[in-house]
VOPAGU-2260 file (C-alpha; in pm, 1 decimal, decimal comma):
REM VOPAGU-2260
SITE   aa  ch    i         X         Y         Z
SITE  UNK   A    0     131,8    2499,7    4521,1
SITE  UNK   A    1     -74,5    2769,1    4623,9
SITE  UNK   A    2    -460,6    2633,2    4617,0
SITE  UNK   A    3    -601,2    2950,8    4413,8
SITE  UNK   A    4    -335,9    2885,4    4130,3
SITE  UNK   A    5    -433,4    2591,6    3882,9
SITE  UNK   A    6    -258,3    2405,9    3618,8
SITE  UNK   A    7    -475,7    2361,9    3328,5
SITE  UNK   A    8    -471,9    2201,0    3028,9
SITE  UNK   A    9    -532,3    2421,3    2718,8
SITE  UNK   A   10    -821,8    2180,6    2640,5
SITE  UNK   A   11    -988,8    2245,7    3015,3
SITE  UNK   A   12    -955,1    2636,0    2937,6
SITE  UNK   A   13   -1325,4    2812,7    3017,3
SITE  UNK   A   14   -1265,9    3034,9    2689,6
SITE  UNK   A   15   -1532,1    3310,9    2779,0
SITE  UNK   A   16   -1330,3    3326,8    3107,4
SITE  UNK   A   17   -1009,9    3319,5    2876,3
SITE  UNK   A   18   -1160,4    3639,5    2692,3
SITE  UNK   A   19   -1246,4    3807,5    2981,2
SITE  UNK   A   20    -881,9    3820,6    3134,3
SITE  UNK   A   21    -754,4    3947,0    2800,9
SITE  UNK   A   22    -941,1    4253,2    2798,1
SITE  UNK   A   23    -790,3    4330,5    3086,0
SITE  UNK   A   24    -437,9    4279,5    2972,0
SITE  UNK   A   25    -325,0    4545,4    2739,8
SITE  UNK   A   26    -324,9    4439,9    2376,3
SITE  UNK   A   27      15,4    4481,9    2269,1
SITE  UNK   A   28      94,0    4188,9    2537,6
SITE  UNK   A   29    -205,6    3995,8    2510,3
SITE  UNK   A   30    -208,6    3977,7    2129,6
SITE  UNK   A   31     -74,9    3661,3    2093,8
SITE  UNK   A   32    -266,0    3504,9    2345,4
SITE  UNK   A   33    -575,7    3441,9    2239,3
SITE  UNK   A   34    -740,5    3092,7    2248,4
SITE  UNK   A   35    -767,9    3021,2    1870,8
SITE  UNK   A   36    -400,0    3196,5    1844,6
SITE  UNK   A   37    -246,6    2986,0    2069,5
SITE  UNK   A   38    -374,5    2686,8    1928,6
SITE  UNK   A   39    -302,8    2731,6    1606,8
SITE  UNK   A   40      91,1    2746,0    1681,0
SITE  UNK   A   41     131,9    2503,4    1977,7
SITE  UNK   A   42      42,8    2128,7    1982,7
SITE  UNK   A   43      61,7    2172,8    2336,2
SITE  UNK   A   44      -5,8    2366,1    2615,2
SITE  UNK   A   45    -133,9    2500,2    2967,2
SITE  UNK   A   46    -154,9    2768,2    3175,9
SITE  UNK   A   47    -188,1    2881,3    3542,1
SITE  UNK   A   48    -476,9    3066,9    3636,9
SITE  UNK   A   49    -546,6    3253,6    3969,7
SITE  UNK   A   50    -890,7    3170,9    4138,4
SITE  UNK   A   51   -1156,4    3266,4    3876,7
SITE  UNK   A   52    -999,2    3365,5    3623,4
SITE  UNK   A   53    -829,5    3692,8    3752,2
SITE  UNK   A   54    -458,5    3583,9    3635,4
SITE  UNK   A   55    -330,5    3399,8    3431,2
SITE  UNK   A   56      16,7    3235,1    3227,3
SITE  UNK   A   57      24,5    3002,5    2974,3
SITE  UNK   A   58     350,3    2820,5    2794,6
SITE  UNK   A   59     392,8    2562,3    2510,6
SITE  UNK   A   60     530,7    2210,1    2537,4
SITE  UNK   A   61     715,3    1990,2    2376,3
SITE  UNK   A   62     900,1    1701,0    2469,7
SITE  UNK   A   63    1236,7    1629,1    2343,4
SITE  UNK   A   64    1450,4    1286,3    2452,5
SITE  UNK   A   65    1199,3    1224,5    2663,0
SITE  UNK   A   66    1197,4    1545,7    2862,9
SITE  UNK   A   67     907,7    1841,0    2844,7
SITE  UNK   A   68    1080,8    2170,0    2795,2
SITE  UNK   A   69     876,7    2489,6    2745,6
SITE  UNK   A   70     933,3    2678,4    2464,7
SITE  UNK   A   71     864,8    2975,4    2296,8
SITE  UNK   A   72     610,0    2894,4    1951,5
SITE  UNK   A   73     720,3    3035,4    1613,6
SITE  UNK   A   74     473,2    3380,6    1489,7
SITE  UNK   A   75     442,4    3468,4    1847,5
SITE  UNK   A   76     684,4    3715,5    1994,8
SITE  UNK   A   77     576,5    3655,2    2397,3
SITE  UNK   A   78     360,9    3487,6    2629,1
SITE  UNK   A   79     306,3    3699,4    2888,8
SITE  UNK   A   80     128,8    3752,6    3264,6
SITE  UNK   A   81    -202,5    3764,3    3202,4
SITE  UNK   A   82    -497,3    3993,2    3391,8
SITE  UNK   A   83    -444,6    4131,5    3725,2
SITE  UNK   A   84    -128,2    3935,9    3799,8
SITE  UNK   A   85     101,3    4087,2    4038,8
SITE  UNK   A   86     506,1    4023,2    4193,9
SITE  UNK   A   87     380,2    3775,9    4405,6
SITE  UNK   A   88     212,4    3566,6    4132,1
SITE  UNK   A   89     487,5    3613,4    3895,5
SITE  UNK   A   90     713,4    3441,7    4197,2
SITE  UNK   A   91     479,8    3168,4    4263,6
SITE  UNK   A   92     409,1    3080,2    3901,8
SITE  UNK   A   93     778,7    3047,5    3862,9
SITE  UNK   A   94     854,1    2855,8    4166,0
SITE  UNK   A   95     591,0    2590,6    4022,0
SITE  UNK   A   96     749,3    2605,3    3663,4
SITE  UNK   A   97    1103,7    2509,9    3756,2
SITE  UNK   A   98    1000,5    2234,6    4016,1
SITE  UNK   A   99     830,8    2060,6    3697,4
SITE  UNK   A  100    1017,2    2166,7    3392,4
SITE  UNK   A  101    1468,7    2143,7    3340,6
SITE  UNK   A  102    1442,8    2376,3    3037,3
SITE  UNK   A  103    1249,1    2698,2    2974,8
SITE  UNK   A  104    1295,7    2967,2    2711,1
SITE  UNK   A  105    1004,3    3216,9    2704,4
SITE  UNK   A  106     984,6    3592,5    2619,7
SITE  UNK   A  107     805,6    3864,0    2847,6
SITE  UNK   A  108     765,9    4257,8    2817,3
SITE  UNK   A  109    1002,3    4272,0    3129,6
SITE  UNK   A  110    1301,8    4113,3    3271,0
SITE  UNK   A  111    1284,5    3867,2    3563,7
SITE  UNK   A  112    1598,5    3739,9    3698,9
SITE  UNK   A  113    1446,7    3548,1    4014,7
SITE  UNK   A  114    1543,0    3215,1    3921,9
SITE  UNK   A  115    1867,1    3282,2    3795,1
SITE  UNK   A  116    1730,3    3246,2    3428,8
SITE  UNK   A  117    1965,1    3403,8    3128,5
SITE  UNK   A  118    1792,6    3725,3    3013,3
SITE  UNK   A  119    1866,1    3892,1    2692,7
SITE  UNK   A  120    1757,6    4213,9    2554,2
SITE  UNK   A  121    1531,0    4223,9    2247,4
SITE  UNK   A  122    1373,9    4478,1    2022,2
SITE  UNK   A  123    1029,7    4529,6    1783,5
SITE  UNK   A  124     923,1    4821,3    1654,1
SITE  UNK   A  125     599,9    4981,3    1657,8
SITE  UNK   A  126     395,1    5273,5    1513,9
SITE  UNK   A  127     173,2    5469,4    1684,5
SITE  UNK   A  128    -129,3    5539,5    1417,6
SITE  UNK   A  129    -321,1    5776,3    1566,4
SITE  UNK   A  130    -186,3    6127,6    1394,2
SITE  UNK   A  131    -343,4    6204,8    1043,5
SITE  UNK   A  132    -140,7    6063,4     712,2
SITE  UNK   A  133      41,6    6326,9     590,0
SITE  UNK   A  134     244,8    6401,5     953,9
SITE  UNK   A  135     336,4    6012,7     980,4
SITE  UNK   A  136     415,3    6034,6     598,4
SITE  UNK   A  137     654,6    6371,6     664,4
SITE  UNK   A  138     865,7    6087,2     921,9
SITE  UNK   A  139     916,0    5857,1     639,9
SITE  UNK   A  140    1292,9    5860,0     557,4
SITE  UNK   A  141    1358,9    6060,6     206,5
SITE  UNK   A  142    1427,0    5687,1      81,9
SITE  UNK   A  143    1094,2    5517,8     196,8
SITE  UNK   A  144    1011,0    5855,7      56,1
SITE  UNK   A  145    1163,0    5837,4    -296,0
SITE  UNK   A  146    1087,8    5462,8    -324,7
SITE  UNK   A  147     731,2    5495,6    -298,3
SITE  UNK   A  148     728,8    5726,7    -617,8
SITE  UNK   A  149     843,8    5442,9    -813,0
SITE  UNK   A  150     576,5    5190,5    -660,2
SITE  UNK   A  151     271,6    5339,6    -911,4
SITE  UNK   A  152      43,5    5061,2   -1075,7
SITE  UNK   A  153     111,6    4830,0    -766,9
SITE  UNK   A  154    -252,7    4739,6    -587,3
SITE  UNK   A  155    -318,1    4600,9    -256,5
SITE  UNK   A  156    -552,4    4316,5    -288,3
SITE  UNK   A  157    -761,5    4103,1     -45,5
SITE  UNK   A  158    -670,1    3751,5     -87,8
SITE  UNK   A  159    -733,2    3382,7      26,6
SITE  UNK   A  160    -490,5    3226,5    -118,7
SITE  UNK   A  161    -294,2    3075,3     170,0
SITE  UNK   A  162    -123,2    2835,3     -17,8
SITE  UNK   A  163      -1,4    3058,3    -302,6
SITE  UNK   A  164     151,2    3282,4      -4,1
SITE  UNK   A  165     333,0    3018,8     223,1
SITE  UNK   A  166     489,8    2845,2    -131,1
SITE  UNK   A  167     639,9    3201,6    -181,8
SITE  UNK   A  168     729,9    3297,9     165,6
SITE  UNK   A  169     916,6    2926,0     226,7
SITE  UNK   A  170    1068,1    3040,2    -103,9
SITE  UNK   A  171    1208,1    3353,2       1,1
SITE  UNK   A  172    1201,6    3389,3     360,8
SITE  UNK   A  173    1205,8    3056,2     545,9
SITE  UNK   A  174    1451,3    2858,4     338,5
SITE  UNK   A  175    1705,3    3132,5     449,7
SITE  UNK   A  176    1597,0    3099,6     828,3
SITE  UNK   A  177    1592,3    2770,2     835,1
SITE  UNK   A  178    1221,5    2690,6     864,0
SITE  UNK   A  179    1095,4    2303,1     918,9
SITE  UNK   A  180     771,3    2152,6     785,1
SITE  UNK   A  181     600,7    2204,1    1105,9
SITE  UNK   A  182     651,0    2541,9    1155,0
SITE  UNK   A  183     503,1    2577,1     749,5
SITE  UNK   A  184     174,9    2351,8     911,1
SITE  UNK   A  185     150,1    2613,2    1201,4
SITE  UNK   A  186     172,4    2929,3     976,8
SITE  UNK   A  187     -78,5    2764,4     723,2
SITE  UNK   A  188    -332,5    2708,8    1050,9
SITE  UNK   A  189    -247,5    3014,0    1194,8
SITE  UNK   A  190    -359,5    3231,9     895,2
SITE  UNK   A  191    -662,4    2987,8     804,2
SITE  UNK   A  192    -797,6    3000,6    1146,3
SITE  UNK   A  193    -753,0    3371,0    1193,6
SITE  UNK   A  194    -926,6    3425,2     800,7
SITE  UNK   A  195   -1198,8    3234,8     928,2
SITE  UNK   A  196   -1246,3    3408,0    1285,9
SITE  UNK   A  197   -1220,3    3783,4    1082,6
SITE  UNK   A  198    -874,9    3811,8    1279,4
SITE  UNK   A  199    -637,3    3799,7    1013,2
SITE  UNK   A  200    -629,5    3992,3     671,0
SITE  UNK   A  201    -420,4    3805,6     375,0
SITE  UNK   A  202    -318,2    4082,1      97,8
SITE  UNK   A  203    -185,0    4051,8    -258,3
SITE  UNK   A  204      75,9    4301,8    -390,2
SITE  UNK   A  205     -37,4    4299,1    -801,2
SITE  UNK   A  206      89,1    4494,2   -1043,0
SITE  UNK   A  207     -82,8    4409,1   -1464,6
SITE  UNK   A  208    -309,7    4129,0   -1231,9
SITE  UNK   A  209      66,4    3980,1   -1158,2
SITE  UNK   A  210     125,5    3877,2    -776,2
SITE  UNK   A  211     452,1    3998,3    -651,7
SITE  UNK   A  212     456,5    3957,2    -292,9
SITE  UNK   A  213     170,4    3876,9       3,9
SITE  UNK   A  214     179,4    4048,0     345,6
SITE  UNK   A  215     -36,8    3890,0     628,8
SITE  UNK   A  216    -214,6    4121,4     881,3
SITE  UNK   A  217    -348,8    3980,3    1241,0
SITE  UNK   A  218    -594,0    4242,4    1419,4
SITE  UNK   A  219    -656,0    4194,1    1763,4
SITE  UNK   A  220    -832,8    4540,7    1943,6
SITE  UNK   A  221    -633,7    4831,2    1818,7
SITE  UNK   A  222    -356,4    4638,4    1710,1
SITE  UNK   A  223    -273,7    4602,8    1315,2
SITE  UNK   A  224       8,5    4342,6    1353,1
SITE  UNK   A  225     222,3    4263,2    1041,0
SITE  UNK   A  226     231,1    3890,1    1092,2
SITE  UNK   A  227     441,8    3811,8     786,7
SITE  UNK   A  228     513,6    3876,0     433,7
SITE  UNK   A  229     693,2    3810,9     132,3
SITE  UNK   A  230     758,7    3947,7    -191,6
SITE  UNK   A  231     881,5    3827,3    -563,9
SITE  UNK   A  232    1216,7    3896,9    -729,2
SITE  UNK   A  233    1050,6    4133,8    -949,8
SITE  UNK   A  234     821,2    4256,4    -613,8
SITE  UNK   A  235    1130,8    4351,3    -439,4
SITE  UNK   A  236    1269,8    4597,5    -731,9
SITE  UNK   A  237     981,2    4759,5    -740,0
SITE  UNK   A  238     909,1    4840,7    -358,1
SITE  UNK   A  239     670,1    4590,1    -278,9
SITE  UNK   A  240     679,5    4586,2      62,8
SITE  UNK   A  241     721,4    5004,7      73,7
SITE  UNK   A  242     396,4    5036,5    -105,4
SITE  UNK   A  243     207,5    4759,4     139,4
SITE  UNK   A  244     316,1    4948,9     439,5
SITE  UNK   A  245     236,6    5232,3     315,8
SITE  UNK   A  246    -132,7    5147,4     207,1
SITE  UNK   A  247    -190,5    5032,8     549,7
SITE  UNK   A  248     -93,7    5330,0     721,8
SITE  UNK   A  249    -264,6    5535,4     505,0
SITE  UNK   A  250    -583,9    5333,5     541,3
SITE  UNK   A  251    -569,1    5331,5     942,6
SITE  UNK   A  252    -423,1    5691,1     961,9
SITE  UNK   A  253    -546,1    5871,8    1245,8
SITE  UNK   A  254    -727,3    5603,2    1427,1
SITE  UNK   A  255    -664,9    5496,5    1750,4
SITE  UNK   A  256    -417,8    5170,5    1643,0
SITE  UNK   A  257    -104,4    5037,4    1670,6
SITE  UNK   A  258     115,1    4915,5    1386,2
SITE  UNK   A  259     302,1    4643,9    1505,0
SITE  UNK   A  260     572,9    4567,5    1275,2
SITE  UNK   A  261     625,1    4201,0    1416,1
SITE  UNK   A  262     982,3    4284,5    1545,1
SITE  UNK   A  263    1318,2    4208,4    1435,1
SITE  UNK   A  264    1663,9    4238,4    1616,9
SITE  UNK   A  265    1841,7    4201,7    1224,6
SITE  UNK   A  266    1960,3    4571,1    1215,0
SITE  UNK   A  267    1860,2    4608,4     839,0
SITE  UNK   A  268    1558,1    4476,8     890,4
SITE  UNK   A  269    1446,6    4708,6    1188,4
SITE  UNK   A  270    1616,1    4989,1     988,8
SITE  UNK   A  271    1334,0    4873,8     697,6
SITE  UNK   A  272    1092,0    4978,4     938,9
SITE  UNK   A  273    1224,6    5296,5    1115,0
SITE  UNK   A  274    1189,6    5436,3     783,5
SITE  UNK   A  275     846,8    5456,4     859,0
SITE  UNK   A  276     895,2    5606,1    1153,0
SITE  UNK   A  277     855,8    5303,6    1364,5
SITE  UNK   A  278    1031,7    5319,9    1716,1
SITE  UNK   A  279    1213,8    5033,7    1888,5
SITE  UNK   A  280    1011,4    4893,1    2212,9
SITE  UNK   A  281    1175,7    4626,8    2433,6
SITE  UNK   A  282    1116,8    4276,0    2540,1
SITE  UNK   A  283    1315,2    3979,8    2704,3
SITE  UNK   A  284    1411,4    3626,3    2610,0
SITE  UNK   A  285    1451,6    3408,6    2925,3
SITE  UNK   A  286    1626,9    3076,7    2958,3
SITE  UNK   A  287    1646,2    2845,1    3237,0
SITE  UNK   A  288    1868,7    2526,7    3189,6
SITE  UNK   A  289    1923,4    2258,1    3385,0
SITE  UNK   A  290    1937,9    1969,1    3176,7
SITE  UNK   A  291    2168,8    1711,5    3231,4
SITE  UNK   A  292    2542,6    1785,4    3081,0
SITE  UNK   A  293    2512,5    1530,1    2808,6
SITE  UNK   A  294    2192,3    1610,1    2683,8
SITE  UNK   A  295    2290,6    1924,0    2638,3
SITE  UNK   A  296    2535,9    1833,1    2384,2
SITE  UNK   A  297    2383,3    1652,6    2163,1
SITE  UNK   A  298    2332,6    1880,8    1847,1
SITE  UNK   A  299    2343,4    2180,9    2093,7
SITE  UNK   A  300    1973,0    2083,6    2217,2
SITE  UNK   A  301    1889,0    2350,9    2351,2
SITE  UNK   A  302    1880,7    2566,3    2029,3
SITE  UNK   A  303    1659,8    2287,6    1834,7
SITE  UNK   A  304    1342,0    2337,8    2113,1
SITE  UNK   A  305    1117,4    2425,7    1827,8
């Protein structure tokens, strides 16, 4: 290993040193990896750092049969390079990984190939905020458009009502995705820790004082990142999620931010949000694996690394 590069423990981090090589990793990569953030969705996990500080990668654990595998958490979309990493640390941070792990499946903002790892191609879409209301509104698709005219009476509310929102959202969303428990436990810590360290906004959508959907917001510099949402039966006639989107873009209009839409590569979904004018940005899903031929069978493994 090379001496300057460090395995540490996610308990061992120096977090003001942590903070420091975030800010200078540009936000729409470093979003997701910030100390409290990465807690609140991994049990475990470390990173390598670069002498003081200057690079840094960090990964989640966990251990399945008896082997650790690095994974990538649920409500994150990547873990990437960290600071002022170059080639050569990419390389060496590698080298190290696959001498200690059989199984890897992380996602960067580029595709590395080095270690013969299976790369795929994957999409989220973003909105650039900066231009004034009305010209992002004119890119708004004549049915996000004609939609919104039927969304009056809704309100956008401030709310802490965690539980309310992850009973609705297993409801509606994860029961079709096949959610677990544990990834219910690390959204519900996710969105209390980020309430309580001002880092993540929790909205109602009412209409009469009547809750018809949530969407959860995560700000980290000038990134508004639409973490998750979910609406009603009732909330989904009505445009729930049209109006939402729509308040926050007219509330952060013309600042210098970012909507991140969270990503999806389901075509109707990122259709949902092109029709606000968001574009498609790239990212890649990497897999290494070289676990032994039986374990790999068993329940096809390799899918269940969660």
């Amino acid at each position: 290993m090379n001496s300057s590069i460090r395995l540490i423990d996610s308990h061992n981090i120096d977090e003001n040193k942590w903070v420091r090589m975030l800010s200078k990793t540009t936000p729409l990569h470093s979003q997701y990896c910030e100390y409290w953030y990465i807690n609140s969705v991994c049990k475990k996990w470390k990173a390598y750092v670069k002498g003081d500080y200057e690079s840094g990668f960090p990964f989640a654990i966990n251990t399945k049969t008896g082997l650790e595998v690095i994974y990538q958490p649920f409500f994150t979309r990547q873990f990437p390079f960290l600071g002022s990493h170059d080639g050569q640390f990419i390389s060496e941070v590698f080298s190290m990984i696959k001498k200690d792990f059989r199984w890897i499946r992380i996602n960067l903002p580029f595709s590395f190939n080095e270690l013969t790892l299976d790369t795929t191609l994957l999409n989220f879409q973003s909105l650039n905020l900066s231009f004034d209301y009305s010209a992002i509104y004119n890119n708004y698709s004549s049915n996000a458009k004609r939609i919104l005219k039927k969304t009056e009476g809704l309100k956008l509310v401030k709310s802490n009502h965690v539980d309310d929102f992850i009973f609705l959202f297993e409801k509606e969303v994860g029961s079709k995705i096949g959610l677990v428990d544990e990834n219910y436990r690390s959204l519900n810590s996710l969105i209390t820790n980020g309430i309580s360290n001002d880092k993540i906004q929790l909205f109602s959508i009412n209409k009469n004082e009547i809750v018809l959907g949530f969407v959860c917001l995560y700000f980290h510099k000038n990134i508004i990142n639409y973490l998750k949402g979910t609406l009603t039966t009732e909330g989904k006639k009505v445009g729930g999620m049209y109006f939402a989107f729509d308040q926050i873009i007219r509330q952060y209009a013309a600042k210098d931010c970012i909507f991140d839409f969270g990503g999806s590569n389901v075509k109707g979904i990122a259709s949902f949000y092109e029709k606000f004018g968001a574009q498609n940005l790239t990212y890649y899903s990497h897999e290494y694996n070289q676990l032994p031929k039986l374990i790999n069978k068993l329940k096809k493994i390799k899918d269940k690394l969660l």
